[in-house]
C-alpha positions, 0 to 999 in steps of 0.5 A: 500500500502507498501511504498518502494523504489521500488515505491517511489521517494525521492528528492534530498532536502530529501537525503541531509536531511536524510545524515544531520540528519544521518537517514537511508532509512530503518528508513524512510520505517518504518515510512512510513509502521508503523507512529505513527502519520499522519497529513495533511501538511497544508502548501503544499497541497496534502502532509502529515506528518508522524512521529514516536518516536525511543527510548526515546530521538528522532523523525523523520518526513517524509512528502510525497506527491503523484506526478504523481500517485508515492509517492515522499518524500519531505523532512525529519527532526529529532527532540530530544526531551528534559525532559521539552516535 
């Protein structure tokens, strides 16, 4: 399945973190479609983390969960990765 906003749901906590952390809708599909890394949310159940590096310095964070049969992205965070990780 190809995840767009089209067939996806984005809560209201997510846009306040995307505008936060200045990411885009378009980066977030691309984590969505591309992830480098998905994992199982074991705090939430049902929901899954994907993950991807942009450049050298950061990485976003996208957790979605599928509520009513549409996937609905929950919350999003970014990451700067420093030279000691």
């Amino acid at each position: 399945m190809k995840y767009s906003l089209k067939n996806s749901f984005i809560t209201l906590h997510a846009k306040e973190k995307m505008r936060y952390y200045n990411i885009s809708q378009k980066q977030i599909f691309k984590i969505l479609n591309h992830p480098t890394k998905v994992e199982n949310f074991k705090i939430i159940e049902g929901a899954k983390d994907y993950s991807r590096d942009f450049g050298k310095k950061k990485k976003i964070f996208v957790m979605m969960k599928y509520e009513r049969k549409k996937p609905t992205i929950i919350s999003v965070w970014s990451l700067i990765k420093s030279k000691n990780c």
